[in-house]
N, C-alpha and C positions, 0 to 999 in steps of 0.2 A: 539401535533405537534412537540414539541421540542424533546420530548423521541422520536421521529422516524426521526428527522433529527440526531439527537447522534447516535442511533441505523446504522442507512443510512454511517455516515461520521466513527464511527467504521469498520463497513464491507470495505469501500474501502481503510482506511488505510489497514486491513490485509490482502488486495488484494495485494496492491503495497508490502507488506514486502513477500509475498509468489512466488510474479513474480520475486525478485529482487533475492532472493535465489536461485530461480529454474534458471535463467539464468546466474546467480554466478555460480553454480551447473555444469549447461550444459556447459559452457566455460572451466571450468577445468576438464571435463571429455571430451574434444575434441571435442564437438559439440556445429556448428556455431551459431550465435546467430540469421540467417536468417531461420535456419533448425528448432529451439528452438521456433521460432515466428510462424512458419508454423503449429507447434505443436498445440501450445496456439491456432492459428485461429480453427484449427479441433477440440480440445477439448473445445471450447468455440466462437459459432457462432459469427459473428457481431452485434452488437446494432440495424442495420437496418433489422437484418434479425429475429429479436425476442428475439436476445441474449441480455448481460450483455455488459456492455464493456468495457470486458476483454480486447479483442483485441489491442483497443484503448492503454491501456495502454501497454500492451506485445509489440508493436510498439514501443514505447518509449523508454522501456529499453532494445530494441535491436538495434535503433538507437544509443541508447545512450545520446537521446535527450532531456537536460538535460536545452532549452531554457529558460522555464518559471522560473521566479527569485525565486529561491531558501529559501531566508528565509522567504519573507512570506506565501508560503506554508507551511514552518515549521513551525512558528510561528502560524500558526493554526492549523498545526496538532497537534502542544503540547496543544493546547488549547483543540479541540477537544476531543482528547485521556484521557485527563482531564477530562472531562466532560462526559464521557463513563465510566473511573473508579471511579468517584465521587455516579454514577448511580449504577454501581455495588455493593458498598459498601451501600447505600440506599437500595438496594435490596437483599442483603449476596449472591451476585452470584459472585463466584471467575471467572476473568478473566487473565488467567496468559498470553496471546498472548500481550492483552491490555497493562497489566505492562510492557513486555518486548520491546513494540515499542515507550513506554513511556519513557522507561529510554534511548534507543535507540537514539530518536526525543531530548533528554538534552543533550546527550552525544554531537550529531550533533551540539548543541548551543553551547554549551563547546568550542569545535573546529573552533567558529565563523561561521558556515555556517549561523547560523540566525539573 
């Protein structure tokens, strides 16, 4: 149960680092971040309709909505992401996305977000 909640809270960290990009991405190549979301909904149905949700979150980072208190999300994501490359290394399975939102998730601490 614990290796598929790590497995589980990996994949939605590299969800939020792939949304966060893509509408990084779409903002400075001129497209809106409502046009970007409309995207995400078509490429990725709602949670109530059988989908993932993606959605849910593409909402977020098109708002920009940014309510929910910040470090201790991070504070678990470092935790998490830890515990995903700890697994990895237990199993010799290289994870460089993992690494990269691990150093990412210190950096953010670094900076006092957490």
């Amino acid at each position: 149960a614990a290796t598929l909640k790590t497995l589980g809270n990996f994949c939605v960290g590299a969800l939020v680092e792939i949304l966060a990009e893509a509408f990084a991405l779409a903002e400075r190549s001129e497209v809106s971040p409502e046009l970007m979301l409309q995207l995400c909904q078509l490429l990725f149905p709602a949670h109530d309709k059988g989908g993932l949700p993606v959605s849910a979150y593409a909402a977020r980072v098109a708002r920009a909505d940014w309510s929910e208190p910040a470090g201790a999300q991070l504070d678990i994501g470092v935790k998490d992401l830890g515990l995903a490359r700890q697994l990895a290394d237990h199993s010799r399975t290289p994870l460089p996305l993992a690494d990269l939102l691990y150093q990412r998730l210190l950096a953010a601490q670094r900076m006092g977000y957490g």
